[in-house]
C-alpha positions as CSV (number, residue, x, y, z in Angstrom):
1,X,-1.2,4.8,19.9
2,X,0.1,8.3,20.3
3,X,3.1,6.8,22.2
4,X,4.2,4.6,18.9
5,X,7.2,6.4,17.3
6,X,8.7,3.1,15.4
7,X,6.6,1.3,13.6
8,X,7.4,-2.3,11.7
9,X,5.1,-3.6,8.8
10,X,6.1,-7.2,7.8
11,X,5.6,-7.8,4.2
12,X,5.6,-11.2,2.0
13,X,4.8,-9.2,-1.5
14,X,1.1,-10.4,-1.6
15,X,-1.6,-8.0,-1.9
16,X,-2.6,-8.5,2.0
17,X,0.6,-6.7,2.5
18,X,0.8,-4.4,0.4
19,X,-2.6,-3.1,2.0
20,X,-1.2,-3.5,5.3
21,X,2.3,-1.3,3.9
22,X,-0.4,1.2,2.7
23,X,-1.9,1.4,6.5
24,X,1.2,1.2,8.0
25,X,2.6,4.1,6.2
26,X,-0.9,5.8,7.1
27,X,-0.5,5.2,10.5
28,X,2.7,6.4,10.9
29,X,2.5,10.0,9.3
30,X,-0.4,9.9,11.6
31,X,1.8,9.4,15.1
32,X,4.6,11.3,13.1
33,X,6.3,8.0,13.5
34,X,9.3,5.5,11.7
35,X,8.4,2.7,9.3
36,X,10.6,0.1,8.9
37,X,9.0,-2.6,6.2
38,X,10.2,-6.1,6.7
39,X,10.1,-9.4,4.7
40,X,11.3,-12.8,5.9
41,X,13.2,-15.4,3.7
42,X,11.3,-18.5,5.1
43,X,13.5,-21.7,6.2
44,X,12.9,-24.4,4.2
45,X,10.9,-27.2,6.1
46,X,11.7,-30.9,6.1
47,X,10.0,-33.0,3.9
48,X,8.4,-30.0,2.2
49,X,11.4,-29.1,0.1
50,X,12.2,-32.2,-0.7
51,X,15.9,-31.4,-1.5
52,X,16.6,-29.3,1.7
53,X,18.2,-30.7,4.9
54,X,16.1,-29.8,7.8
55,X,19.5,-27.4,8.7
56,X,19.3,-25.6,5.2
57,X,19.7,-21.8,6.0
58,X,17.1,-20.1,4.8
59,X,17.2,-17.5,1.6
60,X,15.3,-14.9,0.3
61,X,14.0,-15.1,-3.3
62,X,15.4,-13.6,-6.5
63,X,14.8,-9.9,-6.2
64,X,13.3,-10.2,-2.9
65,X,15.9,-6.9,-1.6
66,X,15.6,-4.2,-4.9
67,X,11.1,-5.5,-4.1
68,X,11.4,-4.7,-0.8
69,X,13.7,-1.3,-1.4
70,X,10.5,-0.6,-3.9
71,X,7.9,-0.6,-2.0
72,X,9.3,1.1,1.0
73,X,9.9,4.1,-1.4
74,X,6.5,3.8,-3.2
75,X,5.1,4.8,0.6
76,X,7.4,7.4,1.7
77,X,5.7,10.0,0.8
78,X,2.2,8.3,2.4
79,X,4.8,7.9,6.0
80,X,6.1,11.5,5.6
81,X,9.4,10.3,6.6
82,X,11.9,7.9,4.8
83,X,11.0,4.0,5.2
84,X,13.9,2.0,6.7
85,X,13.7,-1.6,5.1
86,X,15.4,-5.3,6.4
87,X,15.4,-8.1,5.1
88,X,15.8,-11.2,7.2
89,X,15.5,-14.9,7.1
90,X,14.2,-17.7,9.2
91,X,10.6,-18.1,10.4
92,X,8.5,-16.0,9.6
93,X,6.2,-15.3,12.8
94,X,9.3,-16.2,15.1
95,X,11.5,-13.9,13.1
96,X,9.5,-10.6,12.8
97,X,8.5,-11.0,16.9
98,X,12.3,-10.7,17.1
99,X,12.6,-8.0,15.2
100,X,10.1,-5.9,17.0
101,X,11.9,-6.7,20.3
102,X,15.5,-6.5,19.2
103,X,14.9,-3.4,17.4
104,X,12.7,-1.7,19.9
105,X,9.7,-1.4,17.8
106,X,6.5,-0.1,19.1
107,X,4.0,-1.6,17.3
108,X,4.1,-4.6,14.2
109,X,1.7,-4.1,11.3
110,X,1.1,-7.6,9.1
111,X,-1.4,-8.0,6.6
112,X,-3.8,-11.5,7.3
113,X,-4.9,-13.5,3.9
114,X,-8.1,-14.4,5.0
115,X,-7.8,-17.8,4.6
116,X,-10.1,-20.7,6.6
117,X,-11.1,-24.0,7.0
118,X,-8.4,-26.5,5.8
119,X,-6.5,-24.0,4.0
120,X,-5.5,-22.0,7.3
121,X,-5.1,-25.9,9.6
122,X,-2.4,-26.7,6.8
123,X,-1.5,-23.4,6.0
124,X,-1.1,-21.9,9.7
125,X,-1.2,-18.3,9.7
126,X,1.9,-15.7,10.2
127,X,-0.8,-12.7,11.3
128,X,-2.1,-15.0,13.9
129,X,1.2,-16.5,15.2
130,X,2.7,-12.9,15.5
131,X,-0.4,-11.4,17.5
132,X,-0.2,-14.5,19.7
133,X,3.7,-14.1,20.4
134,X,4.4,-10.2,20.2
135,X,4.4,-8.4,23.4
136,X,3.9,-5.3,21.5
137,X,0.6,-4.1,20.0
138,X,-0.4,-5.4,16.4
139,X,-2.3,-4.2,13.9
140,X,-4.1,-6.6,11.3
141,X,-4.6,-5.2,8.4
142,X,-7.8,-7.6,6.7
143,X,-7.5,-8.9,3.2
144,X,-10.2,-7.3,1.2
């Protein structure tokens, strides 16, 4: 952990990630290390937006940048360095184990919903699919 120096926290504006913003920020003033707080526009998936092509390009919500631009500042202080923000698009999991790659990253920092059962089958989980996939170290931050 004393080796991390870039840090990325992906966010989807719920209250499981703003917790894990909150330790992600903590973390990083801790290893005196960058934050960079992500959020994915999801692609639309066939046959569950019914009026999307399964080629639709995915796009972030209404407000989704100026949300993201205020949170990273609401934690700045928390990081002790300024929070670099990105907004991207396309699966979620897929896209922010890319990001950590591409962007050298040295640790990912996702909040998990705490869902089970039924609700997690259908669901799936973004926390799970990014521990499973990322080839750096990730930090779940549990939904409390």
């Amino acid at each position: 952990m004393s080796e991390w120096r870039a840090i990325l926290c992906a966010v989807d504006f719920s209250p499981p990630s703003h917790a894990a913003l909150l330790e992600a920020a903590r973390l990083a003033r801790k290893v005196a290390g960058l934050l960079t707080v992500v959020h994915v526009a999801p692609a639309p998936r066939p046959g569950v937006t019914p009026f999307a092509p399964p080629s639709a390009p995915a796009r972030a919500e209404p407000g989704a940048a100026a949300t993201l631009d205020a949170w990273a500042r609401e934690v700045e202080a928390a990081a002790g360095a300024p929070v670099s923000t990105a907004l991207l698009a396309g699966r979620p999991a897929e896209a922010i184990v890319a990001a950590a790659v591409e962007g050298g990253f040295d640790a990912i920092v996702v909040g998990t919903h705490g869902r089970t059962g039924l609700a997690h089958a259908v669901l799936g989980s973004v926390a799970e699919h990014v521990v499973r996939r990322s080839t750096v170290p990730v930090v779940a931050v549990p939904h409390r």
